[in-house]
The first five atom37 places (N, CA, C, CB, O) and aatype in JSON, in Angstrom:
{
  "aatype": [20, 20, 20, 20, 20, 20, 20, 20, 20, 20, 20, 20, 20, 20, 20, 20, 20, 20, 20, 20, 20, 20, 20, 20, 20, 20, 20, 20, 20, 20, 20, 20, 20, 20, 20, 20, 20, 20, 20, 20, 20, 20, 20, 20, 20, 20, 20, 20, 20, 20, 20, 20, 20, 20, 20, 20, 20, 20, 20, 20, 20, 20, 20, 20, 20, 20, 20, 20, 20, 20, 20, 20, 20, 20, 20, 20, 20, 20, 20, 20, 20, 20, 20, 20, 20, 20, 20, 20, 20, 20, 20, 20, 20, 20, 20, 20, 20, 20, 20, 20, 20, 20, 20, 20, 20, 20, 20, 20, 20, 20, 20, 20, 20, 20, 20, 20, 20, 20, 20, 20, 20, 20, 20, 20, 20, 20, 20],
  "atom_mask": [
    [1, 1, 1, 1, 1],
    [1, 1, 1, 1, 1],
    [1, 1, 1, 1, 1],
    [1, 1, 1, 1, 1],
    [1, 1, 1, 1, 1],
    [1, 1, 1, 1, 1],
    [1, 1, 1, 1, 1],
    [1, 1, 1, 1, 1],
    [1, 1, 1, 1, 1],
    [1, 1, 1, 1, 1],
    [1, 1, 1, 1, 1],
    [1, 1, 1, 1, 1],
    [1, 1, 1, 1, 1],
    [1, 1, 1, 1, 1],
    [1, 1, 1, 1, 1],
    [1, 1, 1, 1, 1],
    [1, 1, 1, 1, 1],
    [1, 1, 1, 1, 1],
    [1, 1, 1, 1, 1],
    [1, 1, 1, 1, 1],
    [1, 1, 1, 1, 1],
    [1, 1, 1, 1, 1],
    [1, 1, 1, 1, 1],
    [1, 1, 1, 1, 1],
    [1, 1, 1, 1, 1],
    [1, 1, 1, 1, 1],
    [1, 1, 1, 1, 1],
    [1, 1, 1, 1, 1],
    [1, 1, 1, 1, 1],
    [1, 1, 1, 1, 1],
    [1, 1, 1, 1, 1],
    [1, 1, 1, 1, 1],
    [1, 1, 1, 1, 1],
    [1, 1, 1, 1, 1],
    [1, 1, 1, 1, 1],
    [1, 1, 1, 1, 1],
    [1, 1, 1, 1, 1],
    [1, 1, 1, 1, 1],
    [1, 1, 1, 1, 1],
    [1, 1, 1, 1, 1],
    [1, 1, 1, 1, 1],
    [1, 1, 1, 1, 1],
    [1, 1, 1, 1, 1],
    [1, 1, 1, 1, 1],
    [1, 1, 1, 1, 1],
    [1, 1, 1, 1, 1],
    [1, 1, 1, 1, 1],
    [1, 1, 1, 1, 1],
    [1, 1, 1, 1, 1],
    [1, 1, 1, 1, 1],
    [1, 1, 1, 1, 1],
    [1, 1, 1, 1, 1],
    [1, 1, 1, 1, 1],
    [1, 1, 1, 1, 1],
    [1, 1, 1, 1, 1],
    [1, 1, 1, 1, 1],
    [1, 1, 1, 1, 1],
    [1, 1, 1, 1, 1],
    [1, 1, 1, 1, 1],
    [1, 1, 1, 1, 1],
    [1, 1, 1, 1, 1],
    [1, 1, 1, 1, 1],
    [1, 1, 1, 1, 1],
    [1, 1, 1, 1, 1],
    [1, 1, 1, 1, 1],
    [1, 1, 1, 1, 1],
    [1, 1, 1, 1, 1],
    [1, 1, 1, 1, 1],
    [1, 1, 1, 1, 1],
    [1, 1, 1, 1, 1],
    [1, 1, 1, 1, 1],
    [1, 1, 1, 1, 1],
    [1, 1, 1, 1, 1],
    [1, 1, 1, 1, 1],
    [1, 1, 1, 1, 1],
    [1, 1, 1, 1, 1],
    [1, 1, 1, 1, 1],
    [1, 1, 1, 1, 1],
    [1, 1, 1, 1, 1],
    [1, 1, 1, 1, 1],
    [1, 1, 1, 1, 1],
    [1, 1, 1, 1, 1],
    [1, 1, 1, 1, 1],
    [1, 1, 1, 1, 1],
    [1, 1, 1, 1, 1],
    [1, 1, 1, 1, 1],
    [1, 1, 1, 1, 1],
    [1, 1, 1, 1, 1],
    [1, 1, 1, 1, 1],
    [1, 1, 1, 1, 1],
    [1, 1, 1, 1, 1],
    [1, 1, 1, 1, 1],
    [1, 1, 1, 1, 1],
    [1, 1, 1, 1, 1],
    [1, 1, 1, 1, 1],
    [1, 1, 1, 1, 1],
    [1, 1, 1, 1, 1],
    [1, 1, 1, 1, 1],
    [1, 1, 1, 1, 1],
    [1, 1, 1, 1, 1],
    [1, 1, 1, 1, 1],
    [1, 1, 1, 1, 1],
    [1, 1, 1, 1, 1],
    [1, 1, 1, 1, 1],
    [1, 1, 1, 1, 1],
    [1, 1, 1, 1, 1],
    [1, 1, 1, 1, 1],
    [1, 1, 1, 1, 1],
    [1, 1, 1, 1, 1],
    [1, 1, 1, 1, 1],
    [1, 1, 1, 1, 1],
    [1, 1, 1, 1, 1],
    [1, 1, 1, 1, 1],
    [1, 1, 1, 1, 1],
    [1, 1, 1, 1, 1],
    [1, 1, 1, 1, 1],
    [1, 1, 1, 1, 1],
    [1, 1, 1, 1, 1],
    [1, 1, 1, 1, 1],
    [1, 1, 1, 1, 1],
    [1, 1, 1, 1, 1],
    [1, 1, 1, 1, 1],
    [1, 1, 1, 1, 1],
    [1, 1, 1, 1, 1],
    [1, 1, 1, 1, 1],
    [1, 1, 1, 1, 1],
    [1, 1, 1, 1, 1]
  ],
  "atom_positions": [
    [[-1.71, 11.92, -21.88], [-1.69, 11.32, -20.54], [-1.84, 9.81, -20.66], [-2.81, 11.92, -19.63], [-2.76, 9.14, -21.14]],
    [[-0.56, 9.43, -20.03], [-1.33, 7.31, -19.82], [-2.4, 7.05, -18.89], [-0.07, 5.95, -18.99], [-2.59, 7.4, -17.73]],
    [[-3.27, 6.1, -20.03], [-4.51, 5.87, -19.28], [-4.1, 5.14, -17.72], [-5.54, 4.83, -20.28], [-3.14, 4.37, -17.66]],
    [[-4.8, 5.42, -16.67], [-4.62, 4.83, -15.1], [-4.4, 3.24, -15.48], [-6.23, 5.11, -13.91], [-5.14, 2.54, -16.16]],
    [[-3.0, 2.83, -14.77], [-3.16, 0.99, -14.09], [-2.4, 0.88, -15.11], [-4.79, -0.2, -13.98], [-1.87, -0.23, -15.04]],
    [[-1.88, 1.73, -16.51], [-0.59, 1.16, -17.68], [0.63, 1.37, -17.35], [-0.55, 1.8, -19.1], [0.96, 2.08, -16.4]],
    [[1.37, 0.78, -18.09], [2.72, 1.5, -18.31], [4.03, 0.88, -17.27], [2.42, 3.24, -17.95], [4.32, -0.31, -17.39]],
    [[4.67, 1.6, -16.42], [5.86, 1.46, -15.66], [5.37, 1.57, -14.05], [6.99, 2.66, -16.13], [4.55, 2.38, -13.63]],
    [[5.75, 1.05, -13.63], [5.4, 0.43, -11.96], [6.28, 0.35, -11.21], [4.93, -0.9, -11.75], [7.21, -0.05, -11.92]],
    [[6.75, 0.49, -9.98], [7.1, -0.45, -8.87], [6.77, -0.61, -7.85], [7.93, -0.47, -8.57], [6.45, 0.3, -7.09]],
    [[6.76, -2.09, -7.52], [6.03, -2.96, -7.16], [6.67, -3.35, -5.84], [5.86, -3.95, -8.16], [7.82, -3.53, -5.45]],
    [[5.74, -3.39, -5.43], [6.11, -4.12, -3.39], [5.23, -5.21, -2.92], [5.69, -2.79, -1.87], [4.19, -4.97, -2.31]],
    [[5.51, -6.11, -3.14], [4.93, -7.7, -2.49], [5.13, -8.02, -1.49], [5.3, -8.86, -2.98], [6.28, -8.1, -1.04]],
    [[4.03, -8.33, -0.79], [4.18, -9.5, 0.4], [4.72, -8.33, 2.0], [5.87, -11.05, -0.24], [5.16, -8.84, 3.02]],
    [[4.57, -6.95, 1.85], [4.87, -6.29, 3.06], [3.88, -6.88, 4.12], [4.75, -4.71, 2.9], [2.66, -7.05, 4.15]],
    [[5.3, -7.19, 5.25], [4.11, -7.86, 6.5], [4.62, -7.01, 7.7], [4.26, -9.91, 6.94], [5.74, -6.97, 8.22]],
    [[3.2, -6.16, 8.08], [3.4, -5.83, 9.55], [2.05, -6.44, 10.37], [3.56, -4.06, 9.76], [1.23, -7.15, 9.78]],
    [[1.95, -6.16, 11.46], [1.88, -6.54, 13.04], [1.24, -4.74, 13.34], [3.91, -7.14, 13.98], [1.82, -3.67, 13.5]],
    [[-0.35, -5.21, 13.31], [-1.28, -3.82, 13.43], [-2.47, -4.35, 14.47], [-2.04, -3.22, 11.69], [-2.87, -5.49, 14.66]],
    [[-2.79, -3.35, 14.94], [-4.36, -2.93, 15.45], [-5.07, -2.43, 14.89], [-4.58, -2.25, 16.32], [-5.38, -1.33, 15.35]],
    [[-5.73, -2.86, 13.67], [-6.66, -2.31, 12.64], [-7.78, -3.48, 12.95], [-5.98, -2.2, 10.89], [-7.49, -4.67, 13.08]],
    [[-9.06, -2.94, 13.04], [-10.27, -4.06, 12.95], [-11.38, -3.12, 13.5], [-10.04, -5.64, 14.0], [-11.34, -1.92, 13.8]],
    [[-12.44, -4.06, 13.52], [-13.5, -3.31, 14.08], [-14.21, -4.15, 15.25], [-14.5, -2.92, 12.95], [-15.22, -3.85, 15.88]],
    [[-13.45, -5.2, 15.33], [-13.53, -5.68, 16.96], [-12.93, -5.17, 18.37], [-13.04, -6.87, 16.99], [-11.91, -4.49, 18.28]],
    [[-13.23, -5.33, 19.13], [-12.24, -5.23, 20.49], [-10.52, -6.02, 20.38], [-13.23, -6.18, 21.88], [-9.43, -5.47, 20.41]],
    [[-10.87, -7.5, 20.24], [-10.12, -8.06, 20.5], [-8.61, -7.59, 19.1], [-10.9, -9.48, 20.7], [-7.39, -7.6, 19.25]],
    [[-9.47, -7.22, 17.86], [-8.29, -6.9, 17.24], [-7.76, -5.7, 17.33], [-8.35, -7.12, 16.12], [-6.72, -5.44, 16.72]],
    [[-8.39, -4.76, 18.12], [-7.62, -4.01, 18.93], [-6.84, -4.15, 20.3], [-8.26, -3.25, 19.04], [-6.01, -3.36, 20.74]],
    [[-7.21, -5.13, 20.79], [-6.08, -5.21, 21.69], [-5.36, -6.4, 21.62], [-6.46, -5.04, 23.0], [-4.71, -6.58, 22.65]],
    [[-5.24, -7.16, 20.91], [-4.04, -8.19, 20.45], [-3.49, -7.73, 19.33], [-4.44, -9.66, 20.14], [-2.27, -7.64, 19.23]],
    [[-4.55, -7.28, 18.11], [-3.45, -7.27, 17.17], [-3.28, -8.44, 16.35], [-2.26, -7.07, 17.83], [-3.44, -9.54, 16.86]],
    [[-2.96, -8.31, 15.01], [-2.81, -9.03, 14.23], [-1.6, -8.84, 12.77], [-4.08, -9.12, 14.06], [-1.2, -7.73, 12.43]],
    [[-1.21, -9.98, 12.14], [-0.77, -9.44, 10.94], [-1.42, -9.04, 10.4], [-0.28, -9.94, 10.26], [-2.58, -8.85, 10.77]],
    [[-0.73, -8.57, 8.69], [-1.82, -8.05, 7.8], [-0.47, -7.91, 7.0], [-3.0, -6.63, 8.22], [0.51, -7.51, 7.63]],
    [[-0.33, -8.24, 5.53], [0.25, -8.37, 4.1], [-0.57, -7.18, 3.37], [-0.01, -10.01, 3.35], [-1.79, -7.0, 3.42]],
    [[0.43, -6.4, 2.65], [0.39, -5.42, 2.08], [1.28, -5.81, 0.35], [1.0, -4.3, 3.19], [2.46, -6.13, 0.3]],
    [[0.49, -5.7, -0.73], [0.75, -5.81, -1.93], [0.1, -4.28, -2.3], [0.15, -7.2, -2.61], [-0.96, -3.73, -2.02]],
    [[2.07, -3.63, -3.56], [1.36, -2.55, -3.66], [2.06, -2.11, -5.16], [1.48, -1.51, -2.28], [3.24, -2.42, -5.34]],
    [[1.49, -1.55, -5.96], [1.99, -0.94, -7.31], [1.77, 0.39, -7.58], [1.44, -1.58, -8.4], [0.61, 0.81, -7.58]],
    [[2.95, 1.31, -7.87], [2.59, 2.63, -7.85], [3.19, 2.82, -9.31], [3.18, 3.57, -6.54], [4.25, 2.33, -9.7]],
    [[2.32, 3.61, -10.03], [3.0, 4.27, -11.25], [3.15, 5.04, -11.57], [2.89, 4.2, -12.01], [2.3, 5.93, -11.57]],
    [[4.84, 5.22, -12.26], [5.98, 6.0, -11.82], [6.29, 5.72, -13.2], [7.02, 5.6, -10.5], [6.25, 4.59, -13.69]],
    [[6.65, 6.92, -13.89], [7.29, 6.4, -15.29], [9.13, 6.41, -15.4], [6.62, 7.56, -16.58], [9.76, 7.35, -15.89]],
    [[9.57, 5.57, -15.02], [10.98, 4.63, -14.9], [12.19, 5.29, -16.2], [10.47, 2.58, -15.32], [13.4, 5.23, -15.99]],
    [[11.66, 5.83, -17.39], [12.4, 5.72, -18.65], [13.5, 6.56, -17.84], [11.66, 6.35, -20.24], [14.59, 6.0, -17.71]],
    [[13.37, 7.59, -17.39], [14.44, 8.48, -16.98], [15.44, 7.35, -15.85], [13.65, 10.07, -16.14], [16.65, 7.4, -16.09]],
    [[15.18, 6.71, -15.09], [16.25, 5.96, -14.5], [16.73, 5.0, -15.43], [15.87, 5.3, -13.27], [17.94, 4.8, -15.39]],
    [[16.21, 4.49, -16.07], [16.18, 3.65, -16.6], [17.49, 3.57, -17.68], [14.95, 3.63, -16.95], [18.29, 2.64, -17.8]],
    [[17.45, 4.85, -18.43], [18.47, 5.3, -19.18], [19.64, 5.62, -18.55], [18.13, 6.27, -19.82], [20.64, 5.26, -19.17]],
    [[19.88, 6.32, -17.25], [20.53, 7.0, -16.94], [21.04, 6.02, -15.74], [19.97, 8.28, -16.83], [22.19, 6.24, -15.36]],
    [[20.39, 5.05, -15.15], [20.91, 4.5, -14.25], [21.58, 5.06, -13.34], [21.43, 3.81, -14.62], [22.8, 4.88, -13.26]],
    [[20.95, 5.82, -12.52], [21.01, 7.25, -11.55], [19.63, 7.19, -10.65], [21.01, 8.92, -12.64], [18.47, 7.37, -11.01]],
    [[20.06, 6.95, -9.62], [19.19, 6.83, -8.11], [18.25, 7.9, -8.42], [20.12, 7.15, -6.47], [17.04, 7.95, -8.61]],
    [[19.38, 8.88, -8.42], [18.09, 10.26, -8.14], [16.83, 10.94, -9.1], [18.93, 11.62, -7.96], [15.98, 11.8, -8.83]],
    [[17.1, 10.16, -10.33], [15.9, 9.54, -11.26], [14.53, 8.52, -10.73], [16.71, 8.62, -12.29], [13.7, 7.94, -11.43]],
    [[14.66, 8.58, -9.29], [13.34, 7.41, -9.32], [13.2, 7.74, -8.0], [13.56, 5.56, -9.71], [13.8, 8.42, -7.17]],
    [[11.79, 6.73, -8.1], [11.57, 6.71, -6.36], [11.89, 5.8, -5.88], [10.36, 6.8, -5.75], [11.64, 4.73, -6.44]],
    [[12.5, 5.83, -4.78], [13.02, 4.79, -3.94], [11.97, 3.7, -3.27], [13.76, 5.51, -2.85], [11.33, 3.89, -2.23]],
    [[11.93, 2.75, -3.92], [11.46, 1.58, -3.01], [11.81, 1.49, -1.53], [11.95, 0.37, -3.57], [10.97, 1.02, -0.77]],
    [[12.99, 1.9, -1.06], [13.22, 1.89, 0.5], [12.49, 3.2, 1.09], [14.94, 1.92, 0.89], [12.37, 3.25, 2.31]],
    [[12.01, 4.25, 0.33], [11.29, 5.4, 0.94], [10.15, 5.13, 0.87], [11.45, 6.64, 0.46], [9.5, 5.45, 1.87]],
    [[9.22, 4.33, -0.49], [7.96, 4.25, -0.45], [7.59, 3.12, 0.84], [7.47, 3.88, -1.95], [6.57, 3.15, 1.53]],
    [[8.49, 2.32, 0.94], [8.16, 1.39, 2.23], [8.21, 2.41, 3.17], [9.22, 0.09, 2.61], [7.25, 2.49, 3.93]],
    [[9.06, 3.15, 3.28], [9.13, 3.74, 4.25], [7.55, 4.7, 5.13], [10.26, 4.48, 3.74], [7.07, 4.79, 6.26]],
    [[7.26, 5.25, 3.68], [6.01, 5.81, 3.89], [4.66, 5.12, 4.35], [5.78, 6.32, 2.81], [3.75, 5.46, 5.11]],
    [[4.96, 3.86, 3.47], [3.51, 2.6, 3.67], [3.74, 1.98, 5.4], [3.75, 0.72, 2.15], [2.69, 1.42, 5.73]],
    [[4.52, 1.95, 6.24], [5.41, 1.85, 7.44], [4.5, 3.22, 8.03], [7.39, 2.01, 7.13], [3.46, 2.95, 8.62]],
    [[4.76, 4.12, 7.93], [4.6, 5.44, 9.15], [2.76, 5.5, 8.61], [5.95, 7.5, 8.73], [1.96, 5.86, 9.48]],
    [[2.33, 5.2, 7.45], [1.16, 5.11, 7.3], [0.58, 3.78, 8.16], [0.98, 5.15, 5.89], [-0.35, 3.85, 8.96]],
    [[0.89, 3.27, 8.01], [0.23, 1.67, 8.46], [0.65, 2.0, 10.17], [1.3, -0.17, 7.52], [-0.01, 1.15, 10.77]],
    [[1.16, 2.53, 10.85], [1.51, 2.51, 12.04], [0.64, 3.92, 12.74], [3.17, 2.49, 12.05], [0.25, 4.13, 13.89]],
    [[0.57, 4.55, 11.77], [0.24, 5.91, 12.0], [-1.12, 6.52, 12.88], [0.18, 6.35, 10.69], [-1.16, 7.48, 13.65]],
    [[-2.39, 5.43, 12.39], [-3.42, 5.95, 12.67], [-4.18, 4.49, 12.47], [-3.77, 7.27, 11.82], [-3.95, 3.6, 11.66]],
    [[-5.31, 4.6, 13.67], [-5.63, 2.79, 13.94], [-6.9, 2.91, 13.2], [-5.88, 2.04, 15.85], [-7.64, 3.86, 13.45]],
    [[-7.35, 1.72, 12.01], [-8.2, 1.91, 11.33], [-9.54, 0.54, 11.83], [-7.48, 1.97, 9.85], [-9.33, -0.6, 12.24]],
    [[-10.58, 1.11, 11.65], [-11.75, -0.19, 11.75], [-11.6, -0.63, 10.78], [-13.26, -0.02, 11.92], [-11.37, -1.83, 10.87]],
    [[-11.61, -0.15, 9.49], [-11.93, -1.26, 8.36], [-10.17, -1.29, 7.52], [-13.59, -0.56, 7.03], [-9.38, -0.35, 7.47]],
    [[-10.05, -2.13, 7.17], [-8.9, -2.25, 6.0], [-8.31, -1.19, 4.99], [-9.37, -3.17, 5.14], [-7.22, -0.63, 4.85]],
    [[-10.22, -1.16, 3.97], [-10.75, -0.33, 3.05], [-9.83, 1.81, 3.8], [-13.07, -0.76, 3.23], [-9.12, 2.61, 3.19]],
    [[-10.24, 1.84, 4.89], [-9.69, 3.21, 5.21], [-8.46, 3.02, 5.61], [-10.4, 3.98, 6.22], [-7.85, 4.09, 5.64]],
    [[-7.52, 1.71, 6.08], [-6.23, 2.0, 5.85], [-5.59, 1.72, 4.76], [-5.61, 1.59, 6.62], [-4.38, 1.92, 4.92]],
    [[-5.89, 1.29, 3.55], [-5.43, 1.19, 2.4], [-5.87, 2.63, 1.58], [-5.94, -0.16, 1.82], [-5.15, 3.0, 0.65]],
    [[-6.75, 3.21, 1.87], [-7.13, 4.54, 1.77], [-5.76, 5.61, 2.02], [-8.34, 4.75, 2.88], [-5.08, 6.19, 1.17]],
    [[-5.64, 5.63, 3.81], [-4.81, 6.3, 3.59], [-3.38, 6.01, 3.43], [-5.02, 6.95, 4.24], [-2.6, 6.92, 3.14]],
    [[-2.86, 4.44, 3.65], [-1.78, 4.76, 2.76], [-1.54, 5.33, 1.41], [-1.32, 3.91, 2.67], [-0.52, 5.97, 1.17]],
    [[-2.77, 5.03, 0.24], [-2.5, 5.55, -1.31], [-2.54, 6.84, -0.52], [-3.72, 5.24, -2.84], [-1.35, 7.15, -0.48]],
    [[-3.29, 7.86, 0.21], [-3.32, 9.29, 0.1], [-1.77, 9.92, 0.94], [-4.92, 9.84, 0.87], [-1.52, 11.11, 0.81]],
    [[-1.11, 9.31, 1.53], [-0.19, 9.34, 2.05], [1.52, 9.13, 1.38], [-0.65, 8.58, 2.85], [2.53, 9.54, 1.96]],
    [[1.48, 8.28, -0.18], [2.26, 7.97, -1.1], [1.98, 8.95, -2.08], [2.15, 6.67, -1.49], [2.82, 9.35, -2.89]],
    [[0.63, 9.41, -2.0], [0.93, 10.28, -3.48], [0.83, 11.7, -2.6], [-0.5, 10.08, -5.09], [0.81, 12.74, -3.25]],
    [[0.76, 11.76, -1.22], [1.02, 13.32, -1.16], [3.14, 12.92, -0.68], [-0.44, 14.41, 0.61], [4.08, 13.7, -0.84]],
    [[3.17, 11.87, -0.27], [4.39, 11.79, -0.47], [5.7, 12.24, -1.67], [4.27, 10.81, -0.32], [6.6, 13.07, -1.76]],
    [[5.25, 11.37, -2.27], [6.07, 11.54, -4.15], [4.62, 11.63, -5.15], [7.32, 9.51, -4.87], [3.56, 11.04, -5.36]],
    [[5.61, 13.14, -5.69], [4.42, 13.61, -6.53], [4.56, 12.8, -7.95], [4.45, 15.38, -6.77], [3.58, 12.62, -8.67]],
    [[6.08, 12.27, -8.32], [6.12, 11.24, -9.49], [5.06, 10.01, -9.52], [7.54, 10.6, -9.48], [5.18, 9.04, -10.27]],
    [[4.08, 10.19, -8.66], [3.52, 8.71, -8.56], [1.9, 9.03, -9.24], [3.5, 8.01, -6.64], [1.3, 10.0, -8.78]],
    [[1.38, 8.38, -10.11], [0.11, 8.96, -11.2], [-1.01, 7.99, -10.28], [0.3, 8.42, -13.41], [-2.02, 8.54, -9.82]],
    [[-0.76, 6.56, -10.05], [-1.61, 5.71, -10.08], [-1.25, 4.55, -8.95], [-1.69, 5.3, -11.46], [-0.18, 3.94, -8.96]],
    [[-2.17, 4.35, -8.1], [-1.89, 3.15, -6.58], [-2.47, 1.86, -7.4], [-3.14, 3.56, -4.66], [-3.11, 2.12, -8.42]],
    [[-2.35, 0.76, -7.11], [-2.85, -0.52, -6.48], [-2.23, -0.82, -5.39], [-2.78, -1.64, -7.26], [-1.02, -1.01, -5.28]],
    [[-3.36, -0.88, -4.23], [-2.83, -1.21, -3.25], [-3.52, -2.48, -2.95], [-2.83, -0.24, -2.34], [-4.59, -2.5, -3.55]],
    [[-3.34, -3.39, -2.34], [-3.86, -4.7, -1.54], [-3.43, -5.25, -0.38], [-3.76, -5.69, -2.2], [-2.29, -5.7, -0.32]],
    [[-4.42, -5.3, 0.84], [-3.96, -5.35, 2.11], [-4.9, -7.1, 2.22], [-4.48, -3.71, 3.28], [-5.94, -7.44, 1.65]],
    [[-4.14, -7.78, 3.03], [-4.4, -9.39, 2.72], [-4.34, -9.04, 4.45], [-3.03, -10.73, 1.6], [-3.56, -8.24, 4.98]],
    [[-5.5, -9.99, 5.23], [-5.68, -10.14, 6.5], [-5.59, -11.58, 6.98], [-6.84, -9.57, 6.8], [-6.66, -12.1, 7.31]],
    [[-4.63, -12.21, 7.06], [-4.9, -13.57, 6.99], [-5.65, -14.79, 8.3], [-3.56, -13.92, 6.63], [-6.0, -15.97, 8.34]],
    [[-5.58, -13.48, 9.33], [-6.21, -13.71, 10.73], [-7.68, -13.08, 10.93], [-5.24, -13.07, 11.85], [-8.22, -12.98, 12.03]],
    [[-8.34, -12.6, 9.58], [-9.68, -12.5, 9.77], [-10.45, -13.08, 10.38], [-10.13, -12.52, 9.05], [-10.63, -14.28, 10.18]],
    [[-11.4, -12.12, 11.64], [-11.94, -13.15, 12.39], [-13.32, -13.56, 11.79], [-12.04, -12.72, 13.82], [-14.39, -13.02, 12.04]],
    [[-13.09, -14.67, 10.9], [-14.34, -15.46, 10.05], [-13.49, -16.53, 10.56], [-14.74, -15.28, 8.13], [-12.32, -16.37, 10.9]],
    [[-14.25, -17.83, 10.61], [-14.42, -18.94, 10.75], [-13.66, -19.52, 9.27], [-15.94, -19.18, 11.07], [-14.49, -20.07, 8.55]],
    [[-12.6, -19.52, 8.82], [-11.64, -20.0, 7.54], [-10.97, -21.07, 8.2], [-10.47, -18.82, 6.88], [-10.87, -21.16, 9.42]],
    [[-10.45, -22.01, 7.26], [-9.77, -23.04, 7.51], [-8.1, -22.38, 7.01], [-10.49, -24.43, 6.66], [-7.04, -22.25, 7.63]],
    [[-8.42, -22.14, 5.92], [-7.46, -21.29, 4.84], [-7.28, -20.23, 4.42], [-7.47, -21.5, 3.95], [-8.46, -19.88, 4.4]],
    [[-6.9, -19.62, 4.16], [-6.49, -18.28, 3.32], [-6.74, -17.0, 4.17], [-7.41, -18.14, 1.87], [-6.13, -16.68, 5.19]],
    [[-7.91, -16.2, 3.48], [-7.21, -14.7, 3.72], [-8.07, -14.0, 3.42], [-5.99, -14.23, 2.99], [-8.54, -14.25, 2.31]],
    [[-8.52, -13.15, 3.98], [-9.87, -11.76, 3.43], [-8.78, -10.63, 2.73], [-11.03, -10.68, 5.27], [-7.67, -10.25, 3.09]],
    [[-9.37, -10.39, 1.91], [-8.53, -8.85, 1.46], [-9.51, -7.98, 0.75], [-7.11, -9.05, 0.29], [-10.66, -8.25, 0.41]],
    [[-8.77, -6.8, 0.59], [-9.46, -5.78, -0.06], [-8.47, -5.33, -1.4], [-9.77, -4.55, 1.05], [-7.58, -6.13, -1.68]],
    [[-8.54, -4.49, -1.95], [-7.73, -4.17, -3.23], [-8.66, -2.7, -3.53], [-7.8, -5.61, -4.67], [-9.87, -2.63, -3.75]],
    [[-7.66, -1.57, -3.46], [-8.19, -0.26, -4.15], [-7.04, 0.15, -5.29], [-8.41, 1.06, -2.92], [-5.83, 0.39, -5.24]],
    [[-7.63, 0.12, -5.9], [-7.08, 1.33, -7.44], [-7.55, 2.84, -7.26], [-7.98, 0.83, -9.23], [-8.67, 3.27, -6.97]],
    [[-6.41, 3.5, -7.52], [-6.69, 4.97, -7.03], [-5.94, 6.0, -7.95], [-6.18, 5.2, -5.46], [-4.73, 5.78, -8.05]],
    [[-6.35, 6.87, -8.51], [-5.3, 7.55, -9.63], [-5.08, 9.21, -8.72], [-6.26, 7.74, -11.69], [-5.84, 9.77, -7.93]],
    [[-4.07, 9.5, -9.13], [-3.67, 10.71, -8.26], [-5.16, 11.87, -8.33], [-2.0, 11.51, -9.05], [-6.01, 11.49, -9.14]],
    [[-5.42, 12.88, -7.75], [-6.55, 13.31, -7.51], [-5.78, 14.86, -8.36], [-7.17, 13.17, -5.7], [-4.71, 15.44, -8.17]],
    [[-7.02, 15.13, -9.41], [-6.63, 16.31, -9.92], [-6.24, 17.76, -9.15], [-7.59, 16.49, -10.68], [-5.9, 18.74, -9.81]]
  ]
}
């Protein structure tokens, strides 16, 4: 077995949606962005060789999934919607061993001049 977080990946940067996730009022009823960075591992050799779609997982489906997850169910903390998108991708595609997910809030309501609160979970498929 490859140890969790090695090997072959693909990778989704910089997904930006427009959510009601928080544990305030107000970011439930305005709403905010929120950036989604995500790596799932998927061992590639079989597309790779064969250069054949139906060898892999589709990057336009795993968005697809991180989309109906992120829309799906309104979270207080970050931490439980980055939760259930990984539980939502790997009951999705069973080719997938290992998440990094990272959800970037850049409208955190803290007092920032700059940047961005985030969280980051590593998650390996559940025996």
């Amino acid at each position: 077995m490859t140890p969790p977080f090695t090997g072959d990946r693909i990778i989704l940067n910089d997904l930006g949606f427009y959510g009601y996730h928080g544990l305030f009022e107000e970011e439930a009823r305005l709403g905010q962005r929120f950036f989604i960075d995500l790596q799932c591992g998927v061992d590639l050799s079989a597309p790779g060789n064969s250069d054949e779609i139906g060898h892999t997982v589709s990057y336009a489906d795993i968005f697809d999934v991180v989309k109906a997850a992120f829309e799906g169910k309104r979270a207080k903390l970050v931490e439980a919607l980055a939760q259930n998108i990984a539980t939502a991708l790997f009951d999705a595609f069973g080719e997938i061993g290992w998440i990094i997910i990272r959800i970037r809030k850049p409208e955190a309501p803290i007092a920032m001049v700059r940047g961005e609160a985030a969280i980051e979970l590593h998650r390996v498929r559940p025996a």
